[in-house]
C-alpha positions in Angstrom: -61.2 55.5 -25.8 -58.0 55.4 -27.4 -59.0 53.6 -30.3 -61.4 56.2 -31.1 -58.7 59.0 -30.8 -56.8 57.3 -32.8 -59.7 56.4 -35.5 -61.0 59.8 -35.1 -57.5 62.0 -34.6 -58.7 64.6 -37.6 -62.4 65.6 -35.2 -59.8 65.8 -31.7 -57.4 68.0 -33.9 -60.3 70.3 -35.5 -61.7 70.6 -32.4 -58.4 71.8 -30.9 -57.9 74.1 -33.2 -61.1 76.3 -32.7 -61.0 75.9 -29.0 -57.2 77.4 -29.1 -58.4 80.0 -31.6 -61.2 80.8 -29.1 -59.0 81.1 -26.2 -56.8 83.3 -28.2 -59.5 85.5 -28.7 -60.2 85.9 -25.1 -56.5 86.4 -24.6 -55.3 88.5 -27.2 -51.8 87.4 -26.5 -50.9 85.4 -29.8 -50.1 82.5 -27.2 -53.0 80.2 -28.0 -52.6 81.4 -31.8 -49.6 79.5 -32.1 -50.9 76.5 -30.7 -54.1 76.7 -32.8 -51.8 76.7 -35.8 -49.6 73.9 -34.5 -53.3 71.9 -34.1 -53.9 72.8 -37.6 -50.7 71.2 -39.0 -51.9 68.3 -36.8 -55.2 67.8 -38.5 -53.8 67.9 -41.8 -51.1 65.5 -40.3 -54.0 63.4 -39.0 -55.1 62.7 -42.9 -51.5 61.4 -44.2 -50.7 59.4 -41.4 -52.9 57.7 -38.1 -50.2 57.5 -35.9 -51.5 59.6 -33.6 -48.0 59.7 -31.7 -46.0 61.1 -34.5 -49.6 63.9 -34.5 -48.7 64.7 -31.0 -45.1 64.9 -31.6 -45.3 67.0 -34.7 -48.2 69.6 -32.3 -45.3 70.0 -29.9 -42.5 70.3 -31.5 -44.4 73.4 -34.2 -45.8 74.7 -30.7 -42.7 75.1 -29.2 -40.7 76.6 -32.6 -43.9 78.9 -33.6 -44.1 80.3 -29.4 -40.6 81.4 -29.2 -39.5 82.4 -32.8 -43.1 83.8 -34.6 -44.6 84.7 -31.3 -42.1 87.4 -30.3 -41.7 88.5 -33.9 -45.6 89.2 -34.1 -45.3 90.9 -30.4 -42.6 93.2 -31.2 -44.8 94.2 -34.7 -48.1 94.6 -33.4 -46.5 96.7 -30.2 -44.6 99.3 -32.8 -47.4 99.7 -35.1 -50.3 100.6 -32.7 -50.4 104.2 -31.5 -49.8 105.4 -28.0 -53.4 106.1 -27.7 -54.6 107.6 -24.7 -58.0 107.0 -23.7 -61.3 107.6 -20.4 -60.5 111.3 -19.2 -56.7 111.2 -19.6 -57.6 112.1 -23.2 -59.4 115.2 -21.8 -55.8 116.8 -20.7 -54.7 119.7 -22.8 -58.1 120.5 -24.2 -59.9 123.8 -24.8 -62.8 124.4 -22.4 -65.3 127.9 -22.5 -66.4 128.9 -18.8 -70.2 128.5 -18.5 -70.4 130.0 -14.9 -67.4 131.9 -13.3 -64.6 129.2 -12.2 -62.8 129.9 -8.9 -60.6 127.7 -6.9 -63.6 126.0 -5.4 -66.4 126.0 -7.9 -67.4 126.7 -11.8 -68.8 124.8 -14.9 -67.0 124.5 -18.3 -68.5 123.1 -21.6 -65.9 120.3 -22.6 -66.9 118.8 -26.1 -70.2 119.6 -25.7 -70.7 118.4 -22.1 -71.0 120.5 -19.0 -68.1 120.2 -16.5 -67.6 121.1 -12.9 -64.4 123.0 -13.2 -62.0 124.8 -10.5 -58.9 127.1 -11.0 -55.2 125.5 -11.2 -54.2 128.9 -9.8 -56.7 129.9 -7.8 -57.6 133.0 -9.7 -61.4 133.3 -10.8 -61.5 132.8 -14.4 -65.0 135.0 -16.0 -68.4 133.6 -18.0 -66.6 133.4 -21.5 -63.1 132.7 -20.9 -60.9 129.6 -23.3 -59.5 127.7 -20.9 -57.4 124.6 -20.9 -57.5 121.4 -19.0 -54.7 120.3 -17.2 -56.1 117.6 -15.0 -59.3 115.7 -14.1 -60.3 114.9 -10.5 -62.9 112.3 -10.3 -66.4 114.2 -12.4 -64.1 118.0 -11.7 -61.7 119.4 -14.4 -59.3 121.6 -13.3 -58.3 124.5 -15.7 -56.2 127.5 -16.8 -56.3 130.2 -19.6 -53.0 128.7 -20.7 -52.7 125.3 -22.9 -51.3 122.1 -20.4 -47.8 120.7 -21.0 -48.2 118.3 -23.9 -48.3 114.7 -23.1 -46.2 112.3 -24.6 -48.0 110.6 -28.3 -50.6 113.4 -28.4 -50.5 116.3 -30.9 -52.0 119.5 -30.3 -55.3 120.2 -28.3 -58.1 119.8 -30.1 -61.3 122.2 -30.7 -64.0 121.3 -28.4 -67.6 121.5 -30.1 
């Protein structure tokens, strides 16, 4: 077995290398990216030298260095340039409704971008057929609303038109 690995060090290597990438992919954590690139200096390793010891070697040591000096470089870029985004029905918060049947603090429906909502009042007061209103919260398939805009979250602009 060994003197396979060591005949054959350039296939263990390649295959490394797309199995690390692959893992990486699941991950998304640029841990198993570093390795995958230390397995690629391997395999070009693997066709200057067959000492598969000085391979191994040369893997660890370029893990280790590209782990804890690239790693958290590529961490710290990657979290500054993606957007705060916010997403499922906390992206629904702060915008514009129309009442499709009077909302009361029990029971109404809203069209929200182009879907009908069950709605209730954040006040209590019955809001009429007609009426812009704003949502300011969603509880489970409910939106609760107000004529007035909710407080702006933190990364989002203003509210947008709802078609």
């Amino acid at each position: 077995m060994w003197e396979w690995l060591t005949d054959n060090a350039w296939l263990f290597w390649l295959v490394a290398v797309i199995v690390l990438a692959a893992v990486e992919m699941l991950t998304l954590d640029f841990l198993f990216l570093m390795m995958s690139a230390a397995a690629l200096l391997a395999f070009g390793l693997s066709w200057i030298t067959d000492n598969f010891v000085i391979q191994v070697v040369a893997f660890a040591v370029t893990s280790v260095l590209l782990i804890f000096l690239v790693r958290p470089v590529a961490l710290r870029r990657l979290n500054r340039s993606t957007p705060e985004t916010v997403s499922n029905v906390a992206r629904l918060v702060g915008l514009p409704c129309q009442v499709l049947d009077p909302v009361t603090a029990r029971s109404g429906l809203v069209r929200l971008e182009g879907d009908t909502w069950s709605a209730r009042s954040l006040t209590g007061e019955s809001l009429p057929t007609g009426t812009d209103v704003y949502v300011h919260r969603v509880e489970g398939a409910t939106v609760v609303v107000a004529p007035h805009p909710a407080p702006a979250t933190e990364g989002r602009g203003a509210p947008r038109p709802s078609f």
